[in-house]
N, CA, C and O atoms as CSV, one atom per row, in Angstrom:
chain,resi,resn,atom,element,x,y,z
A,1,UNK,N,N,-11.216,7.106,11.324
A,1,UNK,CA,C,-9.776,7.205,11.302
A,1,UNK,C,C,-9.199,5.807,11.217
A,1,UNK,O,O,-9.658,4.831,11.811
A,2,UNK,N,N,-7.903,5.814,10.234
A,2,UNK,CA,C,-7.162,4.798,10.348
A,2,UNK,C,C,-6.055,4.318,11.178
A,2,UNK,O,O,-5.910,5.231,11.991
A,3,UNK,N,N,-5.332,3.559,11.401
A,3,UNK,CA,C,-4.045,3.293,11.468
A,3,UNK,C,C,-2.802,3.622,10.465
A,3,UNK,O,O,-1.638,3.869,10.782
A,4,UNK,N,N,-3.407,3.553,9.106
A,4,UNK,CA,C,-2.396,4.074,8.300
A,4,UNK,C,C,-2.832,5.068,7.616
A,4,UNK,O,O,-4.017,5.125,7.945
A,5,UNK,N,N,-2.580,6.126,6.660
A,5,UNK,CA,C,-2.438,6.772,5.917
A,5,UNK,C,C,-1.829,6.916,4.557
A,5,UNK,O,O,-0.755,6.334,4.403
A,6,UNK,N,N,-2.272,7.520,3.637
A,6,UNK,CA,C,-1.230,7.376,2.211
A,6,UNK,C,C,-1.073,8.850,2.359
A,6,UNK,O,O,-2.020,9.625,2.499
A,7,UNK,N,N,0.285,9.213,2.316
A,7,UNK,CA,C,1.366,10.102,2.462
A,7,UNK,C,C,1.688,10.713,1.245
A,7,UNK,O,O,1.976,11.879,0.973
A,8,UNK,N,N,1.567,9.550,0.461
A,8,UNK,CA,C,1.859,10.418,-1.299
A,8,UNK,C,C,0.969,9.257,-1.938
A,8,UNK,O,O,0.684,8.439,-1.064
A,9,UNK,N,N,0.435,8.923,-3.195
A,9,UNK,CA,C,0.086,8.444,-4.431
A,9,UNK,C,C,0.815,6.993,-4.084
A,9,UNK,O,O,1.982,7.005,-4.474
A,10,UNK,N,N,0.367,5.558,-3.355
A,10,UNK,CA,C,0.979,4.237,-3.392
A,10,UNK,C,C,2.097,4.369,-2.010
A,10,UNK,O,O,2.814,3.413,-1.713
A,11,UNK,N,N,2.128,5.578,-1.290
A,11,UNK,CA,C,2.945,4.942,-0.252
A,11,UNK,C,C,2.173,5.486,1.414
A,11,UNK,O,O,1.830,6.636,1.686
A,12,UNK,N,N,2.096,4.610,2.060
A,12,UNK,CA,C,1.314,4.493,3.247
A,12,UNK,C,C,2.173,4.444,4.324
A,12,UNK,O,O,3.245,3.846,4.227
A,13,UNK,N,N,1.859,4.961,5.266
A,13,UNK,CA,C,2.852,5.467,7.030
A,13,UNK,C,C,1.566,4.955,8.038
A,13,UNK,O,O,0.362,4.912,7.784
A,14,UNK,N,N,2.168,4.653,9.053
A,14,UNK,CA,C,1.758,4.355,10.288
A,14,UNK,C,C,1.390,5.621,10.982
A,14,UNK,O,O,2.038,6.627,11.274
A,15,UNK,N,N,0.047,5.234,11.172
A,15,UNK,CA,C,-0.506,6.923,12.037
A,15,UNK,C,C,-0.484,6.364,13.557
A,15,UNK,O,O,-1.462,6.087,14.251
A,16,UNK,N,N,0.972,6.265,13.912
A,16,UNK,CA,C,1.262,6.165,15.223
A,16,UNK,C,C,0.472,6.944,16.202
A,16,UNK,O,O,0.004,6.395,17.200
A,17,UNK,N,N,0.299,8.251,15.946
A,17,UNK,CA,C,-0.297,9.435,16.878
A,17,UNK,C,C,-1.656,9.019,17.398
A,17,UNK,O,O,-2.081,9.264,18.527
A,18,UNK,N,N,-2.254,8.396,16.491
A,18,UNK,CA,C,-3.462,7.566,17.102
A,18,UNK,C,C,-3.560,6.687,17.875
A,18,UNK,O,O,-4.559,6.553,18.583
A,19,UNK,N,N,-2.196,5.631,17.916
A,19,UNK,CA,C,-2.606,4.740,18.914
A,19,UNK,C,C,-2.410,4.427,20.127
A,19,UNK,O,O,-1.369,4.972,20.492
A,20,UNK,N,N,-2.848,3.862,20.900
A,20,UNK,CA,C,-2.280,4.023,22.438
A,20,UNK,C,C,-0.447,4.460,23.106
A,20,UNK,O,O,0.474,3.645,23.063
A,21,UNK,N,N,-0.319,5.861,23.655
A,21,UNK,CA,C,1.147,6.107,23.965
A,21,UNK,C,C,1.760,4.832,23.862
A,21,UNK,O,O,2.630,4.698,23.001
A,22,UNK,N,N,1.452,3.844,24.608
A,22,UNK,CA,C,2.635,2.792,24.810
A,22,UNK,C,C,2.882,2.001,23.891
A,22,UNK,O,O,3.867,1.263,23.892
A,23,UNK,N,N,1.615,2.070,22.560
A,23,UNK,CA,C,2.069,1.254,21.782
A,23,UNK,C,C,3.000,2.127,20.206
A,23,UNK,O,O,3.975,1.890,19.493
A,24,UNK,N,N,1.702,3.413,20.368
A,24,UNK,CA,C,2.801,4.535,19.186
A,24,UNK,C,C,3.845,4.922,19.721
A,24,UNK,O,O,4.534,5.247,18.754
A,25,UNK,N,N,4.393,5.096,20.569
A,25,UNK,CA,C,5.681,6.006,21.075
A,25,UNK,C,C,6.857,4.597,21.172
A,25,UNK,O,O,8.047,4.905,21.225
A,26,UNK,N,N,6.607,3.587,21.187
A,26,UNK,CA,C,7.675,2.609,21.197
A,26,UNK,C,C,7.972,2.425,19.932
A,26,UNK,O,O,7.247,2.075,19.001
A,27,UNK,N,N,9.386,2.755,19.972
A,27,UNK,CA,C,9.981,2.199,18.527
A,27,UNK,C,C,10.218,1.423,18.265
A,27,UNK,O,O,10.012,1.322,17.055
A,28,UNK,N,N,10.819,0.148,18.881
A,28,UNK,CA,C,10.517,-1.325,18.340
A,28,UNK,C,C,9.685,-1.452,17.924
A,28,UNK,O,O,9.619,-1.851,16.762
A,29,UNK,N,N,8.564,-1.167,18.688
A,29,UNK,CA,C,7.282,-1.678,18.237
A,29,UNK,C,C,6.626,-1.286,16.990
A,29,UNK,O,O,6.162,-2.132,16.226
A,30,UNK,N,N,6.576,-0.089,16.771
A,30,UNK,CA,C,6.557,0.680,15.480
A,30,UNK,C,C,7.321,0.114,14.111
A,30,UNK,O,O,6.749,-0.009,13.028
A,31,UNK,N,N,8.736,-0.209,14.363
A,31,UNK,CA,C,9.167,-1.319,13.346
A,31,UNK,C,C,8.528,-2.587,12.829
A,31,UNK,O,O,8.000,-2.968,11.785
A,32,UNK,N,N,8.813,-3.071,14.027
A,32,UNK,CA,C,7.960,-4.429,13.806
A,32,UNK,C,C,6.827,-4.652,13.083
A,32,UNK,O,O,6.655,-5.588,12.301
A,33,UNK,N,N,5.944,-3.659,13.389
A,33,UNK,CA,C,4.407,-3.642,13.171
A,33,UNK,C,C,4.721,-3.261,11.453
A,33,UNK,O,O,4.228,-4.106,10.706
A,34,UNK,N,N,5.407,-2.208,10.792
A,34,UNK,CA,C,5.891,-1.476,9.689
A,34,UNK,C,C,6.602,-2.693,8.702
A,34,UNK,O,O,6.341,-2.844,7.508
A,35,UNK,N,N,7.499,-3.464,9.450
A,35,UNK,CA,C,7.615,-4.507,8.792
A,35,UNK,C,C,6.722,-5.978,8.448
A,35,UNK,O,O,6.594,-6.648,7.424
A,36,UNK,N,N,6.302,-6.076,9.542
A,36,UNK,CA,C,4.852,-6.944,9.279
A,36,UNK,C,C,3.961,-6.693,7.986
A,36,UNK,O,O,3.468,-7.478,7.175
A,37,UNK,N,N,3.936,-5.266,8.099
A,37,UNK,CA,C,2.965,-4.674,6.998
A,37,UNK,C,C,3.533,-4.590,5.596
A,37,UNK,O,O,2.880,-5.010,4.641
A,38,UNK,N,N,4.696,-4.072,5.458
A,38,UNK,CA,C,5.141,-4.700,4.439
A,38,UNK,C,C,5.583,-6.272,3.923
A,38,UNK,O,O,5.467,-6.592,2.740
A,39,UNK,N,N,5.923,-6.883,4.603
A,39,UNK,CA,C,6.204,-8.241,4.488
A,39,UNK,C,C,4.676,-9.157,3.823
A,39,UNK,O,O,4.526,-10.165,3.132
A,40,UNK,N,N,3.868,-8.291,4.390
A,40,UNK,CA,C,2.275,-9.035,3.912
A,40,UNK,C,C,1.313,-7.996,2.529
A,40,UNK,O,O,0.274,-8.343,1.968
A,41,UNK,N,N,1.930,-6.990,2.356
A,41,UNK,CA,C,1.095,-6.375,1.919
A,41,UNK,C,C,2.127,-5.399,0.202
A,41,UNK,O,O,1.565,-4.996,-0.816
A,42,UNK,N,N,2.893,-5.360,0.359
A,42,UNK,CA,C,3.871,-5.128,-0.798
A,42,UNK,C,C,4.303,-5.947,-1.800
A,42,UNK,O,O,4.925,-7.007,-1.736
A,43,UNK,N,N,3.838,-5.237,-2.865
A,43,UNK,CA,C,3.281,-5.804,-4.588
A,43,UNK,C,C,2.004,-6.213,-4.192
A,43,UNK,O,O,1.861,-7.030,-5.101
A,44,UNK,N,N,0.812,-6.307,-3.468
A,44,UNK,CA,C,-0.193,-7.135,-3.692
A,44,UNK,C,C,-1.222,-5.811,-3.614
A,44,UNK,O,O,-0.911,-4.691,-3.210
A,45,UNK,N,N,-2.342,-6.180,-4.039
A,45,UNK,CA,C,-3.860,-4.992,-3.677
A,45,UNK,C,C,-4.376,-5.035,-2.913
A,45,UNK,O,O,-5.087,-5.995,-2.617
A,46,UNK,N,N,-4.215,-3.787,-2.120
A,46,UNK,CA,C,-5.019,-3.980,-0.661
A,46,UNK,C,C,-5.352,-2.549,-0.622
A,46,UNK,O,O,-4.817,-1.636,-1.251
A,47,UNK,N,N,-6.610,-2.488,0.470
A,47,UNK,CA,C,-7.217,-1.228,0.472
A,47,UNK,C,C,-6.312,-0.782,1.886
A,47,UNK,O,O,-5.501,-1.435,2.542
A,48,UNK,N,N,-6.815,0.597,2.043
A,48,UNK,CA,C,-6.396,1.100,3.443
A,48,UNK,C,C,-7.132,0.517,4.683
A,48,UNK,O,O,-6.508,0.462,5.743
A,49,UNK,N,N,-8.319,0.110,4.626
A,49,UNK,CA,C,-8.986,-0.815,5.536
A,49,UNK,C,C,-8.212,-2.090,5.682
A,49,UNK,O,O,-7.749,-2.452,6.763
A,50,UNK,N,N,-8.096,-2.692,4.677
A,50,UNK,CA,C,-6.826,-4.104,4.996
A,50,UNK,C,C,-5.793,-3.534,5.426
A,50,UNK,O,O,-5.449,-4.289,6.336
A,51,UNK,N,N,-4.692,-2.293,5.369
A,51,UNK,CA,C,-3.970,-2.326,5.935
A,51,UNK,C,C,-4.236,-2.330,7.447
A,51,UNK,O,O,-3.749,-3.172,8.202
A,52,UNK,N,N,-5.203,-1.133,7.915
A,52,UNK,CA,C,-5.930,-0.940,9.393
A,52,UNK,C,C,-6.081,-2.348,10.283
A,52,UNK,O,O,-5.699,-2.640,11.417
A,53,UNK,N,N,-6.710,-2.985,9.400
A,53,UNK,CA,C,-6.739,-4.088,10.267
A,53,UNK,C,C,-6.058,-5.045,10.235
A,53,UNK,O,O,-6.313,-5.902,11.080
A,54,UNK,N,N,-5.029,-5.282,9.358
A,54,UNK,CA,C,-3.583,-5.830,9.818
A,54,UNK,C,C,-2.878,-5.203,10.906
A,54,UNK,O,O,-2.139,-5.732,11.735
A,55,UNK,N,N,-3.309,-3.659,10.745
A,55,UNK,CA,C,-2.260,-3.500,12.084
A,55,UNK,C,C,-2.538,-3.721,13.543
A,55,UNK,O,O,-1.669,-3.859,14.404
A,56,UNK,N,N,-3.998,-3.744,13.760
A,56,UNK,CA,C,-4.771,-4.123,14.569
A,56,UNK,C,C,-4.791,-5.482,14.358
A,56,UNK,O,O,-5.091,-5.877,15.485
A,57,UNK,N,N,-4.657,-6.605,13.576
A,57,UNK,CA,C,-3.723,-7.991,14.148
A,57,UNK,C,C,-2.915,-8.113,14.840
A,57,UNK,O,O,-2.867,-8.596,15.971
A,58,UNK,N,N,-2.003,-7.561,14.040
A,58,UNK,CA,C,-0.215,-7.393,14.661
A,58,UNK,C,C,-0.497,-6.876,16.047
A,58,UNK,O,O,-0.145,-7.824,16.748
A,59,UNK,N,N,-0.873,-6.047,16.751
A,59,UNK,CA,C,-1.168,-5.938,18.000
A,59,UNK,C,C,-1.937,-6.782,18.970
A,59,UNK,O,O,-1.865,-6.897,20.193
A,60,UNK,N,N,-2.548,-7.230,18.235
A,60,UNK,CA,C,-3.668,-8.175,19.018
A,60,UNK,C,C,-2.978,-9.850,19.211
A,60,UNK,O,O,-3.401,-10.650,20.046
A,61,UNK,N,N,-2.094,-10.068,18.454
A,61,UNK,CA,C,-1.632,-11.123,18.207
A,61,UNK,C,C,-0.176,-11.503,18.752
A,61,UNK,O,O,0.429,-12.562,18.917
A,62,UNK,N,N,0.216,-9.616,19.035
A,62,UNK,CA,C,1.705,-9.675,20.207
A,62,UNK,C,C,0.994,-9.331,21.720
A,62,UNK,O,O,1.723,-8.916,22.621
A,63,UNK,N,N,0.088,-9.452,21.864
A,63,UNK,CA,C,-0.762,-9.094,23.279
A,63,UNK,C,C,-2.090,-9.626,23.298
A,63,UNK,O,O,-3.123,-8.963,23.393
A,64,UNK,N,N,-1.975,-11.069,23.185
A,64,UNK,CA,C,-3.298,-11.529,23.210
A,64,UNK,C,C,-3.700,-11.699,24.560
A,64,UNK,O,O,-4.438,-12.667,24.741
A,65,UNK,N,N,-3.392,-10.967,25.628
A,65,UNK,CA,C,-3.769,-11.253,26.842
A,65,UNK,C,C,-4.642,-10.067,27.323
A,65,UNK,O,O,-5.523,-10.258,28.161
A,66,UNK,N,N,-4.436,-9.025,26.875
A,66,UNK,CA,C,-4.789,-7.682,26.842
A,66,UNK,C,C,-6.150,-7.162,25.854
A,66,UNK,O,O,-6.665,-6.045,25.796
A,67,UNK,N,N,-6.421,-8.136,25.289
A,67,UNK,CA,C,-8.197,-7.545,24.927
A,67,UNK,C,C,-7.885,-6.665,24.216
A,67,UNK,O,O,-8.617,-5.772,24.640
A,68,UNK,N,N,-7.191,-6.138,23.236
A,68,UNK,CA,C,-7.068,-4.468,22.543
A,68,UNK,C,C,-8.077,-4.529,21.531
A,68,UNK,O,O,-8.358,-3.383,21.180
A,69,UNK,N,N,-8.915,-5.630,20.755
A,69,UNK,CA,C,-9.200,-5.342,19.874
A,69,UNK,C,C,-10.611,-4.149,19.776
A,69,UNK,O,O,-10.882,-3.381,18.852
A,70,UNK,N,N,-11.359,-4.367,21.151
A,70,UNK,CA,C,-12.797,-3.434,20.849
A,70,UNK,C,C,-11.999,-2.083,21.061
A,70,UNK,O,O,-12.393,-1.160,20.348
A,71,UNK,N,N,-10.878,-1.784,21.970
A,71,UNK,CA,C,-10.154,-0.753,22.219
A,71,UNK,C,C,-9.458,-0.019,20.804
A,71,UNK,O,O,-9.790,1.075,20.346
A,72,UNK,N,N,-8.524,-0.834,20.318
A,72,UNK,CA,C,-8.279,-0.194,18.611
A,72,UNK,C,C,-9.134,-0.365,17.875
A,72,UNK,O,O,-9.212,0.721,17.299
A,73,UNK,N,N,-10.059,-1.165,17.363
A,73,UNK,CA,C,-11.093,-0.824,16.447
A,73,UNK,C,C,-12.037,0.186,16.526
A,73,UNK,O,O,-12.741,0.477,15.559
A,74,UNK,N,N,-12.119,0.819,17.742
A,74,UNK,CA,C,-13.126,2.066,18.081
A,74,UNK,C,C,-12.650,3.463,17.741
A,74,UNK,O,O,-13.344,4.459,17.944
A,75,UNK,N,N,-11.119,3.502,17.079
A,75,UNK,CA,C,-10.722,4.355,16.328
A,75,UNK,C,C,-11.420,4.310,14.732
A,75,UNK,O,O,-11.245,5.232,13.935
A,76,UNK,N,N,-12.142,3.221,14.451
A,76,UNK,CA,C,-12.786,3.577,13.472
A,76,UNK,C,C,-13.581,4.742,13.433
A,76,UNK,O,O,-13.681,5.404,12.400
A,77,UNK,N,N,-14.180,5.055,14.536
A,77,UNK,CA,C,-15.489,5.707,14.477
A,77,UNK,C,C,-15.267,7.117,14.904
A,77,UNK,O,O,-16.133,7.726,15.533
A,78,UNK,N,N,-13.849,7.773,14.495
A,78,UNK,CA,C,-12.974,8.669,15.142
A,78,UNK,C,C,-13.433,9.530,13.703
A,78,UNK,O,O,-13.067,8.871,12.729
A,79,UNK,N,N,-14.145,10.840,13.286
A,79,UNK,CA,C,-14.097,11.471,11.990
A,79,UNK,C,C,-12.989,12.747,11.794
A,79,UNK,O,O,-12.781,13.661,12.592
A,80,UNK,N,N,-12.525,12.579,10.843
A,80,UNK,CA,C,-11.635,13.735,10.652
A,80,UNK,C,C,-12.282,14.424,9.317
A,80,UNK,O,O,-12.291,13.869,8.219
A,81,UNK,N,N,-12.865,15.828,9.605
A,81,UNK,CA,C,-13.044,16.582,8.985
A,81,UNK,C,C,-14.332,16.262,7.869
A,81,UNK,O,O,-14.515,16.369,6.656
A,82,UNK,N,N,-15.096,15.803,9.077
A,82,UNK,CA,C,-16.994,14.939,8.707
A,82,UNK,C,C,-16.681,13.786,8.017
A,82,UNK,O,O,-17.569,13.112,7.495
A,83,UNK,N,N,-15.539,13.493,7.960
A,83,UNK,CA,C,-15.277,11.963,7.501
A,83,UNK,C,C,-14.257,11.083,8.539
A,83,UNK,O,O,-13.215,11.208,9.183
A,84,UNK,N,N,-15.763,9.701,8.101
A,84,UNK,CA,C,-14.786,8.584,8.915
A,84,UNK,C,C,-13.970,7.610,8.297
A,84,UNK,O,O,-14.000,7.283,7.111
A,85,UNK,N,N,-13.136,7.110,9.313
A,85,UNK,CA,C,-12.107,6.376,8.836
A,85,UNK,C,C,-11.167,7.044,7.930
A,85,UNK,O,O,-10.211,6.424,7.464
């Protein structure tokens, strides 16, 4: 499982529902992170794995005190429907 998703053909959403309540259920935070991602990643080629782990920057990098990264990256290994990521 990812952090993001493609929703239609070139446009990708934040799979909030996955990530920790305090960090999906805050809406600032959800902006921020949404704009980050576009600000770095719109017009250019990137896979859905580069987006994932941009967003797992952006978190790690507004809470570097808090260790999240073995914590969100272990949603990699999350399968939806015999497939991972």
């Amino acid at each position: 499982m990812y952090f993001v998703h493609e929703v239609e053909p070139g446009k990708m959403e934040l799979a909030y529902m996955w990530l920790p309540t305090w960090l999906g259920m805050n809406s600032e935070l959800k902006r921020q992170v949404e704009a980050h991602i576009r600000d770095k990643f719109v017009g250019k080629e990137a896979t859905i794995e580069d987006l994932h782990k941009a967003v797992i920057d952006f978190y790690c990098d507004k809470f570097p005190s808090l260790n999240l990264r073995g914590y969100l990256e272990a949603v990699e290994g999350v399968e939806i429907n015999g497939t991972e990521g």
